[in-house]
N, C-alpha and C positions, 0 to 999 in steps of 0.2 A: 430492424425495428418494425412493429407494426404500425398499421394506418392509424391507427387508435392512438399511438403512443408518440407517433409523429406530430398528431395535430394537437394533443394536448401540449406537448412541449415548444408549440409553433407558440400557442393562445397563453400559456407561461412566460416566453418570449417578447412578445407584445405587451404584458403585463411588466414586466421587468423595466424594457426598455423607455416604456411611459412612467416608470415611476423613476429611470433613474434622471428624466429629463427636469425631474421635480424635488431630484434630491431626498428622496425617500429613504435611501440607503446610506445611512451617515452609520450605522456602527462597525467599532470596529470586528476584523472576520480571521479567523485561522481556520484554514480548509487545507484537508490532507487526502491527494489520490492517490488512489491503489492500482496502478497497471501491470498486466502480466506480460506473456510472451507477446511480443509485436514483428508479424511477420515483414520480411523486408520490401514485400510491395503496399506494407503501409507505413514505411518511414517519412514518406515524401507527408502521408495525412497526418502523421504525429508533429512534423516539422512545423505542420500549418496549425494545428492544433496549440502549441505553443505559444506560437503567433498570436493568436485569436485571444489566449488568456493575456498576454501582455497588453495589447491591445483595450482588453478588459479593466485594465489597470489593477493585476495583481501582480504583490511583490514574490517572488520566488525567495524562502528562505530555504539557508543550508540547515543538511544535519546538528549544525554545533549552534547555529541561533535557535535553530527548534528547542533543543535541550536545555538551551539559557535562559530562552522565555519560561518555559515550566520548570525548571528546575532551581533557578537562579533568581527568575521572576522578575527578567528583564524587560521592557514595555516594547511593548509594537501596537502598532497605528494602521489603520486602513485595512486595504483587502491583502492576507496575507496565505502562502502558497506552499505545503511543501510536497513533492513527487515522492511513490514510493513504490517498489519493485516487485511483485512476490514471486517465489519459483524457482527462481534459480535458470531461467532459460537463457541459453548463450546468445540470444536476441539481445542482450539489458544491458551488454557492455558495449557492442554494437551500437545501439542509441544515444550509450553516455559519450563514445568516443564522437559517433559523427556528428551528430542533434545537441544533445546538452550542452557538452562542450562549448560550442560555438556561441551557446549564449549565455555560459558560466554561472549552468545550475545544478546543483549536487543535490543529491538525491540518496534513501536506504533500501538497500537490497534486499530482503526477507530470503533467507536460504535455508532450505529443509536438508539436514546432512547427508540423507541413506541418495537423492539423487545424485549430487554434485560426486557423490563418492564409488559412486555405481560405477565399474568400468567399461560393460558391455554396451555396445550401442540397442539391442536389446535389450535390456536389462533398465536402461531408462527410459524407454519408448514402455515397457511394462508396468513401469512405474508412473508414466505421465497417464495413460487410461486405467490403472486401477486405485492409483493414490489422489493423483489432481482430477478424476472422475472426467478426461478429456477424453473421451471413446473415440472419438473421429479423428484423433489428431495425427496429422501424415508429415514425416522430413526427409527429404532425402540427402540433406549433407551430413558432412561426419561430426559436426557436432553438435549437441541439442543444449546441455547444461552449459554453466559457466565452471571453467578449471582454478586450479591453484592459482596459476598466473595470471588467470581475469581477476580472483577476488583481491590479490595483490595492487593490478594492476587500477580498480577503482579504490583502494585505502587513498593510492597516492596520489589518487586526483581529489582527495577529500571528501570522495564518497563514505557512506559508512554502512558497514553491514548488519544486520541484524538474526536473531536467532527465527527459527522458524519452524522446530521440533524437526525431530527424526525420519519419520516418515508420513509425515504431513494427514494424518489423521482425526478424524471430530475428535477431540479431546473429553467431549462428553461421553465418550462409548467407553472410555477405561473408567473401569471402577478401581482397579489397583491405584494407590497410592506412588508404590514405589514404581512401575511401570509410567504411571505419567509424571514425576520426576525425572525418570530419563529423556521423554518425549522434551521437556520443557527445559532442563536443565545441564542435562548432563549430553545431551545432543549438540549444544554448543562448544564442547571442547575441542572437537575438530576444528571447525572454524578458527576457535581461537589458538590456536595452536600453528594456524597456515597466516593470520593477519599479523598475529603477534600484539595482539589487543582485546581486553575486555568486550565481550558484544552486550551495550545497556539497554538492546529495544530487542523485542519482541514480537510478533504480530500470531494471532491461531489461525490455524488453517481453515478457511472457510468462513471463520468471523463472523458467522449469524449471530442473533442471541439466544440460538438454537445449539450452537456449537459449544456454544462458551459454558462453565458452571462455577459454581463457590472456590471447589476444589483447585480445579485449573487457575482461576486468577490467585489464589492464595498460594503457590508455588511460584508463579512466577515473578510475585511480587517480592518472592526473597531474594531472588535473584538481578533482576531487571529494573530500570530506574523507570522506564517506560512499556505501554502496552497495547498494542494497538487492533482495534476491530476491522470488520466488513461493514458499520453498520452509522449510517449516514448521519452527519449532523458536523455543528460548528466546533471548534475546539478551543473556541477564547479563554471559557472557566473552566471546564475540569478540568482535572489535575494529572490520574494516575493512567488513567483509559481512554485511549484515543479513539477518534469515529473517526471511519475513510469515507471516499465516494466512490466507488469500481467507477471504473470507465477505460476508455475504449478508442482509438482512433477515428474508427470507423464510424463514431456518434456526430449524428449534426452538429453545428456548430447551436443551435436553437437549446436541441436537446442538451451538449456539455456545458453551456453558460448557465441555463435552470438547474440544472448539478449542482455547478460550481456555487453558484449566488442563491442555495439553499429551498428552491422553490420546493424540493421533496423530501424538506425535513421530517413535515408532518403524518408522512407515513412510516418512519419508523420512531415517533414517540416512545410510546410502547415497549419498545424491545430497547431504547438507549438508557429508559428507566428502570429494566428489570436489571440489566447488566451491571449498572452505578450503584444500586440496593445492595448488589454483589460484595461493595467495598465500604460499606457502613457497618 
């Protein structure tokens, strides 16, 4: 983080924490993060990062209360929480088994098929710098993605997985029709073919409302009960399009709380409205 970006979420911080002394913050919240690969000398900060939101006094909802409050339109109350995975890196069952676990929170996995399915250890290190645009990124164990047996092995702890196209591409750059039906749709059948379940959520690669267009969410909507963005905001009302907040381990605890408790809504207005225009 920069100096700049430190002190402003220092001085959001202070703003928060003075207003929650006054009760400011009585509505209720559905906040949904979006984490990727977390390398393992930052599980000890994830561990405390956890910490810090409970703390916070938010509830951690599972995959199946997510789906029943929007879909069933079952009621929740207070500050409400739910984790979410993207990429497919073999970091994410690592975390659910030693971290989550422990404090019995389920979480959805976003999996792009052409990685998970790659067999070469090259061939996914090719894939994370020209598809996930991670240029720098260096591992030297032998495994990077998660396997058959990982996405198994989170169904049965009541994680749930999600679709996440083929090869993780802006979905805005196909003009083809039938081409990004397969990205969206028809990329999922492996997955569900290895869980042996329906996958209802969704998430686009990149998640801007740069990435996103009319086309892509009107495909996925035939398919998927859920849809989830990059792009920040609450998710008590809408309905079909979810907003994340990226985040990070390695974020202060200043800067993750001003996330969490919405102080950087208002910079992406804007783009949560061009997206929602999407679905009228």
């Amino acid at each position: 983080m920069s100096t700049y970006h430190k002190i402003i979420s220092y001085i959001f911080y202070i703003i928060y924490k003075f207003g929650e002394n006054f009760n400011f913050y009585k509505k209720d919240t559905l906040r949904v993060l979006m984490y990727h690969d977390i390398k393992q000398n930052d599980f000890k900060k994830f561990d405390q990062q956890i910490k810090l939101f409970k703390k916070d006094n938010w509830n951690f909802l599972t995959p199946e209360e997510f789906l029943d409050y929007k879909i069933k339109k079952k009621k929740i109350y207070g500050k409400n929480l739910l984790l979410t995975f993207d990429d497919g890196f073999f970091s994410n069952i690592t975390v659910s088994q030693k971290i989550l676990k422990k404090y019995g929170i389920k979480a959805i996995f976003f999996i792009p098929t052409k990685f998970i399915n790659s067999r070469k250890k090259s061939h996914k290190i090719n894939f994370i710098k020209k598809n996930l645009k991670l240029y720098n990124y260096k591992n030297y164990k032998k495994k990077i993605s998660l396997g058959t047996k990982d996405l198994i092995s989170l169904i049965k702890y009541q994680n749930y997985i999600g679709a996440h196209t083929y090869s993780h591409i802006p979905l805005n750059k196909i003009k083809n029709l039938k081409e990004l039906k397969k990205e969206i749709i028809d990329s999922s059948k492996l997955i569900e073919n290895i869980i042996n379940r329906k996958l209802v959520f969704f998430a686009f690669p990149f998640g801007t409302s740069k990435d996103i267009n009319f086309d892509s969410i009107k495909i996925a909507k035939k398919k998927y009960k859920l849809i989830f963005s990059a792009i920040r905001g609450n998710n008590i009302n809408n309905k079909f399009l979810i907003f994340r907040d990226n985040i990070d381990p390695n974020y202060s605890k200043y800067f993750s709380l001003t996330i969490l408790n919405g102080f950087y809504d208002f910079m992406y207005f804007f783009s949560r409205k061009k997206i929602l225009n999407y679905l009228n």
